[in-house]
C-alpha positions as CSV (number, residue, x, y, z in Angstrom):
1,X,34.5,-25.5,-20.9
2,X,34.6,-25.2,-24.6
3,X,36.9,-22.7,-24.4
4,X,39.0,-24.9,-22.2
5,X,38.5,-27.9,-24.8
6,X,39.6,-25.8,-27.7
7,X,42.8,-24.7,-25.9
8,X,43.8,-28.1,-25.1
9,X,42.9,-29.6,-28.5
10,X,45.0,-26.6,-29.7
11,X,47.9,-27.4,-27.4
12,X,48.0,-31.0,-28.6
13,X,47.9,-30.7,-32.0
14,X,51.5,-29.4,-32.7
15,X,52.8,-32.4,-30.4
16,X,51.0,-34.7,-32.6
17,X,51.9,-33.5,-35.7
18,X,55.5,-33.5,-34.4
19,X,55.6,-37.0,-33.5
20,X,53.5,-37.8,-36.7
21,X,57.1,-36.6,-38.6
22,X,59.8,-38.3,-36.4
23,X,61.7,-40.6,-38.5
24,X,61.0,-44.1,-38.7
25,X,64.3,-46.2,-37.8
26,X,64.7,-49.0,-40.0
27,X,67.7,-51.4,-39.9
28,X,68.3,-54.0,-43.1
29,X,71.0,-56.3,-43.8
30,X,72.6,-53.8,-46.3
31,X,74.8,-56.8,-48.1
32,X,71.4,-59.0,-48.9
33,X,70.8,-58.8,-53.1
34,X,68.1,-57.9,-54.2
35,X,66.8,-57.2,-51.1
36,X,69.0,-54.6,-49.5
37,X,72.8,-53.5,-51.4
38,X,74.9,-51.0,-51.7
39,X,74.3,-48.0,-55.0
40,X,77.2,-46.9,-56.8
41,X,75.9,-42.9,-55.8
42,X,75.8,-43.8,-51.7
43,X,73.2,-45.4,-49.9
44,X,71.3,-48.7,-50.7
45,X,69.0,-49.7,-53.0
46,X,66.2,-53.1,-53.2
47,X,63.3,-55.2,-52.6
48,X,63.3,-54.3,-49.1
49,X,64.4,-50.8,-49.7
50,X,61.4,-50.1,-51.7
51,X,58.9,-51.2,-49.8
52,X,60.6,-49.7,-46.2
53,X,60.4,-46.2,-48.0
54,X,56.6,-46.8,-49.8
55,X,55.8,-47.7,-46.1
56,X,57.3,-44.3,-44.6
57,X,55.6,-42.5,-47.5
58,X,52.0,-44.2,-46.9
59,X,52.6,-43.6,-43.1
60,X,53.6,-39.9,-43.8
61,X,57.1,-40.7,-41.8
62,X,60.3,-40.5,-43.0
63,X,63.2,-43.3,-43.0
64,X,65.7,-43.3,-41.3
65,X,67.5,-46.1,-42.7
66,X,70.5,-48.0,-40.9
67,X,72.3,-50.5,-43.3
68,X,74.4,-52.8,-41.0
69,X,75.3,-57.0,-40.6
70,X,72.2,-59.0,-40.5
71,X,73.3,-60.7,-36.7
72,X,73.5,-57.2,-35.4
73,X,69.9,-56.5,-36.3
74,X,67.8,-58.0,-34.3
75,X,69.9,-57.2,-30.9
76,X,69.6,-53.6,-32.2
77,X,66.0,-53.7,-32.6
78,X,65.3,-55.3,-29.0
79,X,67.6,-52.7,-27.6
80,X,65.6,-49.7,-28.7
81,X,68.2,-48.8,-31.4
82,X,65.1,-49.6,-34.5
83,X,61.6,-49.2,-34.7
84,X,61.1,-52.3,-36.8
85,X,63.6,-54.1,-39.3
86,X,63.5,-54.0,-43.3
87,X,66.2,-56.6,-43.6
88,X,64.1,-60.4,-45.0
89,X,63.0,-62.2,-41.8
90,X,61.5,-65.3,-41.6
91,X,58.5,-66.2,-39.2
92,X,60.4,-68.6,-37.0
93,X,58.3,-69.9,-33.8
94,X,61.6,-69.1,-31.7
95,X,61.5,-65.1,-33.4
96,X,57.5,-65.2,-32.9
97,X,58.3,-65.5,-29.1
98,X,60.8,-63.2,-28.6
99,X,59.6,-60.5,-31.5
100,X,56.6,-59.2,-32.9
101,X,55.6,-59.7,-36.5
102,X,53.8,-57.7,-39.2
103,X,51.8,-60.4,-41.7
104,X,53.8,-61.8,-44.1
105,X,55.1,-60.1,-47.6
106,X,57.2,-63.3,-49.3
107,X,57.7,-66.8,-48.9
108,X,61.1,-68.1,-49.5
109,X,62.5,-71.5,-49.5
110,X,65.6,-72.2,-48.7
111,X,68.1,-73.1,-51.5
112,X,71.8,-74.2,-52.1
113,X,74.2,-72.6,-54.3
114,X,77.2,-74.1,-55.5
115,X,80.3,-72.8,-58.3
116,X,79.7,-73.5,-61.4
117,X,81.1,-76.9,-62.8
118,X,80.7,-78.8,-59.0
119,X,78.8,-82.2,-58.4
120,X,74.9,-80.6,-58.3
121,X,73.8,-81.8,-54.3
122,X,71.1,-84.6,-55.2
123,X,70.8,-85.0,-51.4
124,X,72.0,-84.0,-48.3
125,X,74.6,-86.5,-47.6
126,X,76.5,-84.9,-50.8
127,X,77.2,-82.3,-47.9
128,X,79.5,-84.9,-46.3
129,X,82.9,-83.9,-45.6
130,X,82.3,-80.6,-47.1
131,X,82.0,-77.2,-45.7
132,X,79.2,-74.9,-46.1
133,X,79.1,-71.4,-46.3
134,X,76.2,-69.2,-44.8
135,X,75.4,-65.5,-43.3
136,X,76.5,-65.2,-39.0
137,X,73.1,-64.6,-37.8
138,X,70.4,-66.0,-39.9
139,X,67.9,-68.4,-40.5
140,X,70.3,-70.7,-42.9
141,X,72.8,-70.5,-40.1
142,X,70.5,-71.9,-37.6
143,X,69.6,-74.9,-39.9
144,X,73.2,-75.7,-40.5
145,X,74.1,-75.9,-37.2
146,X,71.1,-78.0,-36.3
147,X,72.2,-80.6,-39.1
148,X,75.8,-80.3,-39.5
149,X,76.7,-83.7,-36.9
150,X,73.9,-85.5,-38.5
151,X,75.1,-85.1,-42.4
152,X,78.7,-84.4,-41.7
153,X,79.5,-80.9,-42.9
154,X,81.6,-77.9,-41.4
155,X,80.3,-74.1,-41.5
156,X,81.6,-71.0,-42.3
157,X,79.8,-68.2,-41.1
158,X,80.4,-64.9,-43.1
159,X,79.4,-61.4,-41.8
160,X,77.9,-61.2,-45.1
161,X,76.3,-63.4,-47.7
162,X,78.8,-61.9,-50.8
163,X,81.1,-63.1,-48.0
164,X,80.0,-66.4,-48.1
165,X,78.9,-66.5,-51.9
166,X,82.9,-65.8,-52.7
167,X,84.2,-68.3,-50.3
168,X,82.2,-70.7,-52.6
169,X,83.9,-69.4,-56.0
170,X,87.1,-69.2,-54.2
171,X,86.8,-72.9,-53.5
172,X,87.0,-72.5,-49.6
173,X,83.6,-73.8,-49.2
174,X,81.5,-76.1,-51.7
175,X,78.1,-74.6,-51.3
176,X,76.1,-71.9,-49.5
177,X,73.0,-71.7,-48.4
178,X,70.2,-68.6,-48.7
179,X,67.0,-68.2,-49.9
180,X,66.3,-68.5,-53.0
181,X,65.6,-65.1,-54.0
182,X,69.0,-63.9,-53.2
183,X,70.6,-67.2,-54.6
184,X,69.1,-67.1,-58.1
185,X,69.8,-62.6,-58.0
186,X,73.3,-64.0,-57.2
187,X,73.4,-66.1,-60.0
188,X,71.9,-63.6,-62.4
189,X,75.1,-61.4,-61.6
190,X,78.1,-64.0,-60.3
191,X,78.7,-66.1,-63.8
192,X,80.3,-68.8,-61.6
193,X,77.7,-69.4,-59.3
194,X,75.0,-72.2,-59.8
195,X,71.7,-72.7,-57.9
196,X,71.0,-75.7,-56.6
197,X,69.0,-78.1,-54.6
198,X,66.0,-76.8,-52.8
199,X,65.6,-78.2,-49.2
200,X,62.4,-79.6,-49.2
201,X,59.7,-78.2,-46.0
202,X,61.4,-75.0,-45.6
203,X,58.8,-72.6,-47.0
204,X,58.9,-69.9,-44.6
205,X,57.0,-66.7,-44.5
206,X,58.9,-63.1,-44.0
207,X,57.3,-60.5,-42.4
208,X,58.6,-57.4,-41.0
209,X,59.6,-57.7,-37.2
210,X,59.0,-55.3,-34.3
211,X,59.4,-55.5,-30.7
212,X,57.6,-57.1,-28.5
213,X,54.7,-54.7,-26.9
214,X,55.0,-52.1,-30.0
215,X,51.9,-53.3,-31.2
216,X,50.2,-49.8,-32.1
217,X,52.9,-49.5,-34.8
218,X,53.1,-52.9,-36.0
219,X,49.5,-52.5,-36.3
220,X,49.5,-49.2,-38.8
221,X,52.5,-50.5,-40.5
222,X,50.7,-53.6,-41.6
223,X,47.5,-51.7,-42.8
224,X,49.8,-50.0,-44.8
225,X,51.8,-53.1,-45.9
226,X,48.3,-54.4,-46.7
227,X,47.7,-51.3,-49.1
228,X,50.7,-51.8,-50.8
229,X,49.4,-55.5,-51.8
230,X,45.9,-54.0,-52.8
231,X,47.0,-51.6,-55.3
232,X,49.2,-54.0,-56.6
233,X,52.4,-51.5,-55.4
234,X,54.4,-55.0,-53.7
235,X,53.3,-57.1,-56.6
236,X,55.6,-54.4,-59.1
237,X,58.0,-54.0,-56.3
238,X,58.8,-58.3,-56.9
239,X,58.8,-58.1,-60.6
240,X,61.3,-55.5,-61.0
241,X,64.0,-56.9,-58.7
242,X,62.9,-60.8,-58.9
243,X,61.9,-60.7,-62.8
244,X,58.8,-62.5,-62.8
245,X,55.0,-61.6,-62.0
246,X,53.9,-62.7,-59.2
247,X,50.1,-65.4,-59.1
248,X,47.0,-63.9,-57.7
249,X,47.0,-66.3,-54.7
250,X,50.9,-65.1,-54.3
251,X,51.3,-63.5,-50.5
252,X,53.1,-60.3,-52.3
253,X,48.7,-59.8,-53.4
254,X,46.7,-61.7,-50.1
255,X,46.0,-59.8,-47.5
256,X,45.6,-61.9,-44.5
257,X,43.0,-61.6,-41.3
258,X,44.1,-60.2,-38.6
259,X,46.9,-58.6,-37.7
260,X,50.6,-60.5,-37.4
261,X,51.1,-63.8,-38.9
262,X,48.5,-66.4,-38.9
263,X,49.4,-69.5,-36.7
264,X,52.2,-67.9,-35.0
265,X,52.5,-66.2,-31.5
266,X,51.7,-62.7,-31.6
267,X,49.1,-63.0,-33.8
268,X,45.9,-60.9,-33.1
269,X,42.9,-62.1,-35.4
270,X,41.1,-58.3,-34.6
271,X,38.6,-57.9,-37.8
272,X,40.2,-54.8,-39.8
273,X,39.8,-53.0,-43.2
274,X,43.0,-51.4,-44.4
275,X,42.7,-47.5,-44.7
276,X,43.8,-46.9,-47.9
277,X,44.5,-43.3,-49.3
């Protein structure tokens, strides 16, 4: 019988440490500064990036890493195409119920931008008659088309949020809409840009999203998420591409009970301690 044991535990072990070494597939929005963006050497570089490949190095996986349009990402994911996504997500109670969530890295409000030299938007019926620009796909597309009859604006949905950013310098647009990590990046770099008004209420949590059912995964990938805000590695990971250090009670340092996001569905409040290496 111990014989028997020893050949089976033998067996396995080569199957298990195969699987332990097939890639992880990652998609992100490869377009999203600082998050996700092209280098000038190949391949893309970011926020995101860092902490998809800190992930694949705590989780002794490598990356494979899939820079596409953020509305092709989450059709990808559902379709088997991605283990999880990398690209900025936010914790919407519509994604909750149709994806499952890792606990959350950032919070990001959503903010305006608008070329340099324009009216500043004191409120949202400035947007009247005007047209705003936003990225096919996401969140900031969803709340434009939810408000656009009630404060009178048209949309233009870009492919990519440079897309929509230049369609603002150009003129074609008055504003866009992002959060308001990539708006102020974008303002760092694009001289013409401005940011603007914050839309009050929309602090929104991003997490890291997986399909629904893939819960064994989600589940080690969010340990390790919660080592990298122990040891401080996603706290330096948001100073160098955001350029400022973030508070103790900032979500880049709290690790939160349980596993997923707290309030939303999906959520599994299973008492855990991180295993950190």
């Amino acid at each position: 019988m111990r014989r028997l044991a020893l050949a089976l535990l033998l067996a396995t072990a080569p199957l298990a440490a195969s699987q332990a070494q097939q890639p992880l597939r990652v998609g992100v929005d490869g377009t999203f500064a600082p998050h996700a963006f092209p280098r000038l050497e190949g391949g893309v570089q970011g926020f995101n990036v860092d902490i998809v490949n800190d992930l694949g190095r705590r989780l002794g996986r490598p990356i494979a890493m899939d820079a596409v349009g953020f509305a092709g990402l989450i059709p990808a994911l559902n379709s088997g195409r991605y283990d999880f996504l990398g690209a900025p997500t936010s914790v919407t109670p519509e994604r909750a119920a149709n994806l499952l969530f890792t606990e959350g890295y950032l919070v990001s409000e959503y903010q305006f931008a608008i070329r340099r030299g324009s009216d500043p938007i004191t409120n949202l019926e400035m947007l009247r008659g005007k047209s705003l620009a936003v990225n096919k796909g996401s969140a900031y597309e969803g709340w434009a088309r939810a408000n656009a009859e009630r404060y009178g604006f048209t949309i233009q949905a870009f492919d990519t949020q440079p897309d929509a950013v230049q369609a603002v310098i150009n003129g074609r647009a008055y504003a866009t809409l992002a959060g308001n990590t990539v708006v102020r990046y974008a303002a760092t770099r694009i001289r013409q840009l401005q940011p603007d008004y914050v839309l009050a209420d929309t602090r929104a949590e991003w997490a890291l999203p997986f399909r629904i059912g893939n819960t064994e995964l989600r589940n080690q990938v969010e340990e390790a998420l919660e080592c990298m805000k122990l040891d401080g590695t996603l706290a330096r990971f948001s100073e160098t591409w955001f350029g400022t250090t973030p508070a103790a009670d900032s979500m880049e340092r709290t690790v939160q009970p349980g596993f997923g996001q707290v309030g939303k569905q999906g959520y599994e409040p299973t008492e855990h301690t991180p295993r950190c290496s």
